[in-house]
TIKEFI-494277 format. One record per residue (C-alpha): x, y, z. Coordinates in nm, 2 decimals. Layout:
R      px      py      pz
R       X       Y       Z
...
This chain:
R      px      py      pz
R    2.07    1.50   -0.96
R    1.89    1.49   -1.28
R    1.56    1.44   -1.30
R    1.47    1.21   -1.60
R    1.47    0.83   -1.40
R    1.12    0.85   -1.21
R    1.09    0.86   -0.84
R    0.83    0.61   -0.64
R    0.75    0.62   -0.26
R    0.67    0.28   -0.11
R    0.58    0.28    0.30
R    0.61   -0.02    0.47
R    0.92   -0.14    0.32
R    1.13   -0.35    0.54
R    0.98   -0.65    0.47
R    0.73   -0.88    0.25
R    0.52   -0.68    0.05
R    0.69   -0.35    0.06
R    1.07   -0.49    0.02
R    0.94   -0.65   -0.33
R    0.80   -0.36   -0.45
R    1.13   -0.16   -0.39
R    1.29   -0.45   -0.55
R    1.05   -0.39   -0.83
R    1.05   -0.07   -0.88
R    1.45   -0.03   -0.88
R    1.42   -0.35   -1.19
R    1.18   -0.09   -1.36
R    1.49    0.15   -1.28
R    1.27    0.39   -1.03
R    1.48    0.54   -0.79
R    1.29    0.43   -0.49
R    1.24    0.61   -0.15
R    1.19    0.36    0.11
R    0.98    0.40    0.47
R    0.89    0.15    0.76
R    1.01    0.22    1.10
R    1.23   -0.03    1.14
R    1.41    0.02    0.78
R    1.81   -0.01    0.74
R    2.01    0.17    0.49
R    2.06    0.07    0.19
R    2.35    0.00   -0.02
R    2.23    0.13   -0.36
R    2.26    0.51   -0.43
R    1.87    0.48   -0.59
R    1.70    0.38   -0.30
R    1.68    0.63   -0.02
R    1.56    0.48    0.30
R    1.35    0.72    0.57
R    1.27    0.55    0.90
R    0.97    0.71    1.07
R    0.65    0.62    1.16
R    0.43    0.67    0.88
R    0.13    0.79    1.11
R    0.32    1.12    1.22
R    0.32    1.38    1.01
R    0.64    1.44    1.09
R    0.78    1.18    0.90
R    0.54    1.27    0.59
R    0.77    1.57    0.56
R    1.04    1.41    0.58
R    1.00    1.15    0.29
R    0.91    1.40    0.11
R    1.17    1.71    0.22
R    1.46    1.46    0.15
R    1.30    1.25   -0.12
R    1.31    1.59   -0.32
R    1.60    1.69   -0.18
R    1.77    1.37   -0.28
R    1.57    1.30   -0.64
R    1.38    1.61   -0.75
R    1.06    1.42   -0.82
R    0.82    1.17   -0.73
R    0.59    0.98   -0.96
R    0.42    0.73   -0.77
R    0.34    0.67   -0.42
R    0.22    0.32   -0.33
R    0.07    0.31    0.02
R    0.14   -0.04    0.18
R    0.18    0.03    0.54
R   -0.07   -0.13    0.75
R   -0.21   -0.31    1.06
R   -0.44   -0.61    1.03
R   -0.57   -0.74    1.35
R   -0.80   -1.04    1.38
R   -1.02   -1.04    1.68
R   -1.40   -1.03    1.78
R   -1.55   -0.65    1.76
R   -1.60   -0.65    2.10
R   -1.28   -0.77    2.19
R   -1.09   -0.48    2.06
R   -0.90   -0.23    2.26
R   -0.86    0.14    2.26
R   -0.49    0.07    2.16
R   -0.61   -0.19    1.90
R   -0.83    0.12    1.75
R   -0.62    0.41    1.79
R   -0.32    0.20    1.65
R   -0.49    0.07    1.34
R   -0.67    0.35    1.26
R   -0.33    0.60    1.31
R   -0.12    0.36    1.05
R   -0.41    0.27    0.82
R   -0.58    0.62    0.77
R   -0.35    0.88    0.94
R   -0.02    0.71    0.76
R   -0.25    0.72    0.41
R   -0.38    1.09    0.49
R   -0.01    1.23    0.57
R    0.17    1.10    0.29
R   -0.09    1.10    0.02
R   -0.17    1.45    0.08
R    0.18    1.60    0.07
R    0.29    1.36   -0.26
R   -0.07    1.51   -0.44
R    0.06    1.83   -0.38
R    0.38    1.77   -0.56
R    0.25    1.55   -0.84
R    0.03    1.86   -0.88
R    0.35    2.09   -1.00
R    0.50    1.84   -1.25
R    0.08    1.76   -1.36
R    0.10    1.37   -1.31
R    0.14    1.04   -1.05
R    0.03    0.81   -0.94
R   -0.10    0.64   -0.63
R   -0.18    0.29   -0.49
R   -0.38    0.19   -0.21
R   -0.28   -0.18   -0.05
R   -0.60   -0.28    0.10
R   -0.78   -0.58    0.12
R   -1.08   -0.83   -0.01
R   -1.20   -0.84    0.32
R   -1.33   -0.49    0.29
R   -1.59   -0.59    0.05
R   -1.63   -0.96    0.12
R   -1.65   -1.04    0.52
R   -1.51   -1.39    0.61
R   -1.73   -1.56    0.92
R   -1.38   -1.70    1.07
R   -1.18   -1.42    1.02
R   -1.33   -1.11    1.20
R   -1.20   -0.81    1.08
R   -1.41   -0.51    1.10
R   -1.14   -0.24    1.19
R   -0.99   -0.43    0.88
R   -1.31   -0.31    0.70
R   -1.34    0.04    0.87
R   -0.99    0.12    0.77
R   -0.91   -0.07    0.42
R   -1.27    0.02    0.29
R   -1.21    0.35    0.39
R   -0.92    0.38    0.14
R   -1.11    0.16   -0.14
R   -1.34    0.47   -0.15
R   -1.08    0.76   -0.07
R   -0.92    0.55   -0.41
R   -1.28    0.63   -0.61
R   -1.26    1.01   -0.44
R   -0.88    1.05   -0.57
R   -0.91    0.91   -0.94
R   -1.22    1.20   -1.01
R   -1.08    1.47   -0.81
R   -0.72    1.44   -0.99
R   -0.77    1.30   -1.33
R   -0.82    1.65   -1.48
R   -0.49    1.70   -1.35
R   -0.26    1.37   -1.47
R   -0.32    1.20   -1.15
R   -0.41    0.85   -1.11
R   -0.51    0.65   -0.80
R   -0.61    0.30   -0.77
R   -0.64   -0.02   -0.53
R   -0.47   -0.33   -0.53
R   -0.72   -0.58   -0.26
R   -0.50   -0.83   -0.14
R   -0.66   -1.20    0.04
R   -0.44   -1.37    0.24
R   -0.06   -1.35    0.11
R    0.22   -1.56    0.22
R    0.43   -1.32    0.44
R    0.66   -1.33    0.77
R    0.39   -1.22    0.94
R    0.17   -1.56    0.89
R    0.32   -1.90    1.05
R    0.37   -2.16    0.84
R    0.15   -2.37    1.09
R   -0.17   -2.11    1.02
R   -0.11   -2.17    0.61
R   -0.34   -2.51    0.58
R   -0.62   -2.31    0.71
R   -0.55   -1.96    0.54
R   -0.52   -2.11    0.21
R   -0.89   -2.28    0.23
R   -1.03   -1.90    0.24
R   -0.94   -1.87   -0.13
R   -1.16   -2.07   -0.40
R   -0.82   -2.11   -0.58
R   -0.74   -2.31   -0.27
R   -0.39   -2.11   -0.16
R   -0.23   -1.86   -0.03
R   -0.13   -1.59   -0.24
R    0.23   -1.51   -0.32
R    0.40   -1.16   -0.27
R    0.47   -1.16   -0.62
R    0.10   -1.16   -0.66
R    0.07   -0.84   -0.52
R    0.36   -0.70   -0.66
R    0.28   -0.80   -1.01
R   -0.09   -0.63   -0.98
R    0.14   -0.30   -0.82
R    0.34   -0.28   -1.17
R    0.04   -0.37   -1.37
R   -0.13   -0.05   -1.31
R    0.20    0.13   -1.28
R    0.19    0.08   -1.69
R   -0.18    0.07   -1.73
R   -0.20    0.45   -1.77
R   -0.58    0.41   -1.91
R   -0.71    0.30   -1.54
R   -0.77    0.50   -1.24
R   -1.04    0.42   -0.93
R   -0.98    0.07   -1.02
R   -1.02   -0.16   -0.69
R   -0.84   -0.48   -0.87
R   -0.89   -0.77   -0.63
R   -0.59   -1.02   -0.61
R   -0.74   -1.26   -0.33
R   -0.81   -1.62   -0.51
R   -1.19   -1.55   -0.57
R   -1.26   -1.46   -0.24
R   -1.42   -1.10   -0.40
R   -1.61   -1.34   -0.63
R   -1.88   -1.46   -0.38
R   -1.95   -1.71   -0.12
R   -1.81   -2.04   -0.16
């Protein structure tokens, strides 16, 4: 296939966050290949789907192997993948720590590392962290410090990526959600989840989507952390 219309990776695709972005992406005609563990084929010719988990290796290779195989490029890799887990510190498990920290880090570490190495031959990219406000602004009633261990982790990998690779054409940058309006939040929980943002609501998926395709076209900033959380990154309130 030619190799003119560019190519973006998007983990964690099935649903909310990730399925917009794929949605976007295609409207910004990307060809799109598409990961999450649970992800169906898809209909359209432009969006190959790879089901894997995202922490193995395994399936690093293979978005990549068959993403090349398929589109003979890639341009941008947004990393959205993730666990968030609420509970006291001392209330977390091994499996709450080794799971977290396998998707979060591991699933970031796989896949970044192999799509640098191919934005590397064609001497640009592009890469964007999902992560959240929490890292950098703690909530008393929402504890989340594997949250912080995990998501800050990949604010400042972010930093490390835009200096290391901007000799070389490659950006990297953040987008740090607050709480968005997903599946994964009951509509019962949304009274209370909206009053942790000074706006005073949840945000919407098209929030985060928006800030994706933002710095997609915003070629002048890399190691940008830009906060889409209603304030919360602002101070106490």
């Amino acid at each position: 296939m030619g190799t003119e219309q560019k190519v973006a990776i998007i983990t964690g695709a099935s649903q909310g966050i990730g399925a917009s972005l794929v949605n976007a992406y295609r409207d910004r005609n990307y060809r799109v290949i598409a990961n999450s563990r649970s992800i169906k084929p898809s209909n359209d010719p432009d969006v190959l789907t790879i089901d894997g988990d995202i922490a193995d290796p395994k399936t690093a290779d293979r978005v990549i192997r068959e993403g090349l195989a398929r589109f003979g490029r890639i341009d941008t890799l947004v990393n959205n993948a993730g666990i968030f887990l609420a509970k006291p510190f001392t209330e977390y498990t091994e499996q709450d720590f080794t799971a977290i920290l396998a998707v979060n880090l591991a699933g970031f570490f796989h896949i970044t590392q192999r799509t640098v190495a191919e934005m590397l031959k064609q001497g640009s990219g592009h890469i964007v962290n999902i992560t959240t406000s929490l890292a950098d602004q703690a909530i008393a009633s929402v504890p989340s410090v594997l949250a912080s261990l995990t998501k800050g982790g990949l604010n400042s990998a972010t930093k490390s990526l835009a200096i290391e690779y901007a000799p070389k054409g490659i950006r990297a940058n953040a987008v740090s959600p607050g709480v968005i309006k997903t599946p994964m939040h009951p509509v019962e929980t949304h009274e209370f989840l909206a009053k942790l943002h000074p706006l005073g609501r949840m945000g919407e998926i098209r929030d985060i989507t928006e800030a994706v395709l933002f710095l997609e076209a915003a070629s002048f900033i890399t190691g940008e952390i830009l906060h889409v959380d209603g304030g919360q990154n602002a101070g106490h309130w």
